[in-house]
C-alpha atoms as a printed R data frame, in Angstrom:
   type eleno elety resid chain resno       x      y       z
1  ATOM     1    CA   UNK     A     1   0.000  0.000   0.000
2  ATOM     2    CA   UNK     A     2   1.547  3.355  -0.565
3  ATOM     3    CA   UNK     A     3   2.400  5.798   2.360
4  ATOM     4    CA   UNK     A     4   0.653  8.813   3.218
5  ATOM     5    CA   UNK     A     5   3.875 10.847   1.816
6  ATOM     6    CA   UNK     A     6   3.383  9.417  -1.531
7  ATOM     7    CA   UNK     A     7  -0.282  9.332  -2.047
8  ATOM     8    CA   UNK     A     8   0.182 13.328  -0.965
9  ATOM     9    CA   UNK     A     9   2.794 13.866  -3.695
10 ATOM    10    CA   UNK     A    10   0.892 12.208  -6.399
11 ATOM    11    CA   UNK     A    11  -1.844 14.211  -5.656
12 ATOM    12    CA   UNK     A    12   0.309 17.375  -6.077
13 ATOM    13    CA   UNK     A    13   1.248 15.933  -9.376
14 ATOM    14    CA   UNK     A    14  -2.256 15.763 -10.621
15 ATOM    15    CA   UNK     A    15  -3.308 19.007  -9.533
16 ATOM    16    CA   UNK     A    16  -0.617 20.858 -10.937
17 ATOM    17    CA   UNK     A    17  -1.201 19.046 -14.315
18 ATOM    18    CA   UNK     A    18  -5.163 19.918 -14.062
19 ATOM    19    CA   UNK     A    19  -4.064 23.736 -13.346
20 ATOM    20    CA   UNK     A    20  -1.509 23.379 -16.558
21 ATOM    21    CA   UNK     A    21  -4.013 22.094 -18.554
22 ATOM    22    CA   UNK     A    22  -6.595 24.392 -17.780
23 ATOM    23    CA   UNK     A    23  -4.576 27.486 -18.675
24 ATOM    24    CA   UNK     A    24  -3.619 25.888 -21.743
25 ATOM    25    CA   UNK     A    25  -7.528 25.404 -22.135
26 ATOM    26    CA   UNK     A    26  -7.625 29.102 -20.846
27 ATOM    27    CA   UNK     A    27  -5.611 30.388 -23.502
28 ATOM    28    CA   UNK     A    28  -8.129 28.905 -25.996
29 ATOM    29    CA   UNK     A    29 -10.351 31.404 -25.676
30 ATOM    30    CA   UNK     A    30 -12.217 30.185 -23.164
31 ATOM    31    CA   UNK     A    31 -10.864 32.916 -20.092
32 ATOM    32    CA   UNK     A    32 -13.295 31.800 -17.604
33 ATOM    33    CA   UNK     A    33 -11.229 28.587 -17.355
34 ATOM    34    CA   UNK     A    34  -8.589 30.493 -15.334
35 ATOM    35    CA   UNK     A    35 -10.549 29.875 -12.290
36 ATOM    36    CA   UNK     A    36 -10.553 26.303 -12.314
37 ATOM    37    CA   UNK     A    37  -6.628 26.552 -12.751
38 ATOM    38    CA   UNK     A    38  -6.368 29.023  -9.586
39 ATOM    39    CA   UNK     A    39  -8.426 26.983  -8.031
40 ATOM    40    CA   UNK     A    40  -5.794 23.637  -8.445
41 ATOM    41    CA   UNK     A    41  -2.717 26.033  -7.962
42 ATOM    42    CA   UNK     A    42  -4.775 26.415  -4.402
43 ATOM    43    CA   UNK     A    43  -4.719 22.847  -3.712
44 ATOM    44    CA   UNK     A    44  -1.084 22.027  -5.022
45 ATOM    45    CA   UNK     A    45  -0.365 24.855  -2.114
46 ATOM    46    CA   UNK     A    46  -2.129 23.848   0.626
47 ATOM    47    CA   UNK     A    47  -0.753 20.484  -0.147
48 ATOM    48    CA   UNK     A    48   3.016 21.361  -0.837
49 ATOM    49    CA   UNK     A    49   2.617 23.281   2.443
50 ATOM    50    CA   UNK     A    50   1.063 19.927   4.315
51 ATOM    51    CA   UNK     A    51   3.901 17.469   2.950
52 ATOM    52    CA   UNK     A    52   6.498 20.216   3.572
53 ATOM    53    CA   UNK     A    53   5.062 21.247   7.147
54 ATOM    54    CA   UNK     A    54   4.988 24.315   6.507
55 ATOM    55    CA   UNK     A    55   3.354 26.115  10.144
56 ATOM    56    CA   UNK     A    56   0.631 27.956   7.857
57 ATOM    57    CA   UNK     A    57  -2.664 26.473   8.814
58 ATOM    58    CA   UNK     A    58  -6.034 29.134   9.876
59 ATOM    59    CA   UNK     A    59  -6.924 31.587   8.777
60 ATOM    60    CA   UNK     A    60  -4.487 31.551   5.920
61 ATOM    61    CA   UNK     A    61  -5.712 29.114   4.378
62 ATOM    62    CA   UNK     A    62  -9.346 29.088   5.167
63 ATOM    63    CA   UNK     A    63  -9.301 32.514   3.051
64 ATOM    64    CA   UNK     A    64  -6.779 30.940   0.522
65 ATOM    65    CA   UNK     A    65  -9.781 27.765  -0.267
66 ATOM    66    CA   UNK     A    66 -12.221 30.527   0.160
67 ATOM    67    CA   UNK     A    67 -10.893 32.116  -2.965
68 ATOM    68    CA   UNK     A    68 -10.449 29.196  -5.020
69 ATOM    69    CA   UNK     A    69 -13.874 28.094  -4.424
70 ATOM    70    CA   UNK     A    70 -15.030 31.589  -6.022
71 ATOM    71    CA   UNK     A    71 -12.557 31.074  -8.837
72 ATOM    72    CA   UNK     A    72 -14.473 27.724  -9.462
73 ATOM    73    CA   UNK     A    73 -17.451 28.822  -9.095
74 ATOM    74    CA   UNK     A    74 -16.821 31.598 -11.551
75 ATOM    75    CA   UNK     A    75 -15.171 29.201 -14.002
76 ATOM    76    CA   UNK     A    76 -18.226 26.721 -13.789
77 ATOM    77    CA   UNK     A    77 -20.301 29.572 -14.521
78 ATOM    78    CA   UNK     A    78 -18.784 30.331 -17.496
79 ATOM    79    CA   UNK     A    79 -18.521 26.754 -18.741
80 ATOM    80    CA   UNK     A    80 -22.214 27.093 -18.051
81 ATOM    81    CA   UNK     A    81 -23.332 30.632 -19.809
82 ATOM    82    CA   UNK     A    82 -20.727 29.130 -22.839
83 ATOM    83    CA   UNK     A    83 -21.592 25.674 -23.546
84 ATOM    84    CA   UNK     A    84 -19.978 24.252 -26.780
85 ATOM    85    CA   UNK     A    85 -20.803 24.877 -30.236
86 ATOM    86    CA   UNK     A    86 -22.057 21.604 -31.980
């Protein structure tokens, strides 16, 4: 079974590749997509700063996931108002 250590760094793998990828998709044309990508460059912090120990828990980054759960919501929204030409 694989530690806690490595199950933590493979998930900071995937969410900085989901944050590449959506800027990529951002630069596209489709803007709104930015927020999903702030929103995984959120994550990849809070968990660089968990496997790293890094003392910065609170209030730092309750308003840090605050944010990135506007970004999202703003990036759904556009996914939402824009939906795909067929």
């Amino acid at each position: 079974m694989l530690s806690h250590s490595m199950l933590l760094v493979i998930s900071i793998l995937l969410e900085a590749s989901i944050a590449v990828i959506a800027v990529l998709a951002a630069r596209q044309g489709r803007p709104y997509v930015y927020g999903l990508a702030f929103t995984f460059i959120a994550y990849v912090i809070y968990d660089l700063a968990r496997f790293m120990q890094w003392p910065v828990e609170g209030p730092l980054l309750s308003g840090l996931f605050l944010l990135a759960s506007l970004a999202a919501l703003a990036a759904v929204w556009g996914l939402y108002r824009n939906p795909p030409v067929k």
